[in-house]
C-alpha angles and dihedrals in degrees: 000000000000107000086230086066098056130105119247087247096041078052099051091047087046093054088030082057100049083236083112129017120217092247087059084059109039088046084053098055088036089059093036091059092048091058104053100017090090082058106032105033095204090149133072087168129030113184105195103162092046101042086052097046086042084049096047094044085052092053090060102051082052090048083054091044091244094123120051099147114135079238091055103125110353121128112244131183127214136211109254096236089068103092114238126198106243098352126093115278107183116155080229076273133137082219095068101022096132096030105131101183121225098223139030119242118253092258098051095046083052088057091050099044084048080055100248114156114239098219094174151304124289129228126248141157116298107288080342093293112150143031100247105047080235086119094071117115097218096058141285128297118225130205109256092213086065118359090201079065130072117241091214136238168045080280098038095130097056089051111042080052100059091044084054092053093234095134138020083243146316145228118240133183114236109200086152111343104331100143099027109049087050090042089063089043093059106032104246141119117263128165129204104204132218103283106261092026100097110040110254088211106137100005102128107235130247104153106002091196097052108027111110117170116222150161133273119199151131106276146011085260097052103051087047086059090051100044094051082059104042096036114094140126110259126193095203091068110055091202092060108119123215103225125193094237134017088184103119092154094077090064083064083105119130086214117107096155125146091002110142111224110192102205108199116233081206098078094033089079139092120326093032108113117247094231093052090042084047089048104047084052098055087047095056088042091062092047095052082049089062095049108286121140108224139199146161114235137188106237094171128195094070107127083055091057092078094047092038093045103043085049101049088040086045100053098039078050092052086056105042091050099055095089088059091093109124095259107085117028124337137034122004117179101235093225121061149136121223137333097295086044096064100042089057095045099034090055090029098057091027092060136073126226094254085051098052093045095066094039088060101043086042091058083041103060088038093053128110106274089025111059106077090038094055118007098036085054099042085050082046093045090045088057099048079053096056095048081050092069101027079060078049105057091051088078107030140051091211147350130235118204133149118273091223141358096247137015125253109333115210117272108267091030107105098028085071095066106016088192086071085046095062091040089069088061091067104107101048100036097083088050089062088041097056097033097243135151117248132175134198121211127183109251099183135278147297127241092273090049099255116151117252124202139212124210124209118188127197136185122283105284084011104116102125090069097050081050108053086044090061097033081057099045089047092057091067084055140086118210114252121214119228107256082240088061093044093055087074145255094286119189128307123258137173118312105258111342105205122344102069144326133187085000095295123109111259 
């Protein structure tokens, strides 16, 4: 098998094995992303030379028996809104475009100390802001199952890059969907998990209340692997949760009988397309074959969860971008007069329209007059949200939903009526609002060959049901390869012309 194809865990008990060394790896993906990242464009930093010298430091302590993690080894991308020592860490944003962190979050040192290889950042929207990874200021990222096509976002990048096979897996950042709604675009397996159970430290913030951090791979196995790693309390985020267990291996059980899946009728109306809507219930069809009890349900306050969300994201974004003011770290305009000056040129020409859209509805919303109209009732309506599904979850052990309305849109397509744009977010809003874990899985394909995604949400803490569903449902699948992939290896060129390499601009 090409090492490419692999799963991150084949990969790991490959390496654990000495049937692989980290440096093979590490050389395959390397080669692999020369040759589609012209096309693609997962990357907004490649770093060749690190991710070699760390791959060839791992394969010694494996050599000496010092490593023997199911991660050891194995090459792994990051979203570029997650800060690394010593590497770019740029939001995909003009703001930060030289901003080189002085320390690593807390997920992506779990991943190093488990002995995964850091090949490079991912692109996004700019501060993860946007569904289509078309904000970001180094250029746009395309699906490599159709490059007319967007892969998603704001992880777009993580996970067009893992479709692409251009790394084992990725991490990704979820404020309302981030990681889900790509996840379904590409093909590929993300997880959203429960709000406080992966460490926000060094995440840089969009929405406090709503960013999780989580995994984007290739399969179910796969994401449980990397969230036992990732997953921790940590002291230096208040928001870090202690949890009972951090064990999410054992759900790898093909066994869903008896396991009661709620199915909204509320997302199953206009505006959701008839293929996805073909495709969920199939989906649901083949796991009440293999035991499940299920039922439609009506979860209600759906159609509050976009205004209450894009109020409550909009206004936490208005605040957490505030320190972005050309005095401290980022963009500063060269020409100026005076303090005020600078503030307004430095933001105005750092930051990009979509940026500035929700800095401005977000001060909006939080200004005098305002605050109890708009922000006060989104907080209200975020609440009653959150009693809807815990009534649901009474009842049932999990619920399955689509991860978005419609497969992959065309590239230019949403950017035109932003408000279009927000309404694809309607299925995984309400999941960030109320703290629960949620999960996208790949369910087949339309008739243009786009991805389409199916969402399963669990309880708060809950994640071993959502992924036992999906490890069961998986089990029925064969894993389909991006057209991109199926074209070929083609011949090598050199690494990255042009973009970034080693974390410098080229």
């Amino acid at each position: 098998m090409d090492i490419t194809s692999m799963t991150a865990a084949e990969l790991g008990e490959r390496i654990k094995n000495r049937e692989l060394s980290a440096v093979e790896a590490v050389k395959a993906y390397l080669v692999q992303i020369d040759r589609l990242e012209s096309d693609v464009h997962s990357f907004v930093t490649v770093d060749q030379e690190g991710a070699l010298k760390r791959a060839r430091e791992i394969q010694k302590k494996i050599d000496k028996e010092q490593l023997f993690g199911p991660l050891a080894g194995v090459p792994v991308a990051v979203k570029d809104n997650l800060c690394t020592k010593g590497m770019l860490t740029t939001c995909s944003s003009g703001m930060l475009e030289n901003f080189s962190p002085a320390f690593t979050a807390e997920a992506v040192k779990k991943l190093e100390n488990a002995g995964a290889v850091i090949i490079g950042k991912t692109n996004m929207d700019e501060f993860a802001m946007g569904s289509t990874t078309e904000t970001s200021y180094f250029g746009v990222t395309r699906n490599p199952w159709n490059l007319k096509h967007v892969p998603g976002g704001s992880s777009g990048g993580s996970c067009a890059a893992v479709a692409a096979e251009e790394c084992a897996f990725a991490l990704g950042s979820d404020t309302g969907g981030s990681i889900r709604q790509p996840s379904s675009f590409c093909g590929v397996t993300g997880i959203k998990p429960t709000y406080g159970t992966v460490s926000r430290y060094g995440l840089i913030a969009y929405g406090s209340s709503l960013d999780q951090i989580g995994p984007v791979a290739r399969d179910v196995t796969d994401c449980a692997v990397i969230l036992e790693v990732i997953a921790s309390h940590d002291p230096k985020d208040s928001t870090s949760m202690q949890r009972e267990t951090y064990d999410f291996t054992s759900a790898l059980v093909d066994d869903v009988k008896g396991m009661r899946i709620g199915i909204p009728q509320d997302y199953f109306t206009e505006g959701l397309d008839k293929e996805v809507e073909r495709h969920i219930q199939h989906a649901a069809k083949v796991l009440e074959e293999k035991g499940a009890i299920v039922e439609e349900f009506d979860l209600s306050l759906v159609k509050y969860a976009i205004p209450a969300y894009y109020v409550i994201a909009s206004a936490e974004a208005g605040s957490n971008l505030s320190r972005f003011d050309g005095v401290k770290y980022g963009y500063r305009t060269p020409e100026y007069e005076g303090l005020h000056s600078m503030y307004k040129k430095s933001r105005s020409e750092g930051f990009g329209a979509e940026v500035k859209r929700r800095i401005m509805l977000g001060s909006f919303v939080l200004s005098s007059g305002y605050y109890d109209a708009y922000y006060l009732k989104a907080l209200k309506t975020k609440a009653l949200i959150k009693q809807a599904f815990d009534k649901a979850f009474q009842k049932y052990d999990i619920i399955l939903a689509p991860a978005a309305p419609t497969t992959a849109p065309k590239l230019g397509a949403s950017l035109n009526d932003p408000l279009k744009m927000y309404l694809g977010d309607i299925y995984t809003v309400s999941v960030n609002l109320a703290g629960l874990p949620g999960i996208s899985i790949p369910v087949g394909t339309d008739s243009k060959g786009l991805p389409v995604g199916m969402q399963i949400i669990g309880s708060c803490f809950d994640e071993v049901k959502l992924l036992r569903a999906a490890y069961a449902y998986e089990q029925t699948k064969i894993y389909e390869r991006p057209n991109l992939v199926k074209k070929g290896q083609g011949e090598e060129r050199a690494l990255m012309e042009g973009g970034r390499e080693n974390g410098k601009a080229v």
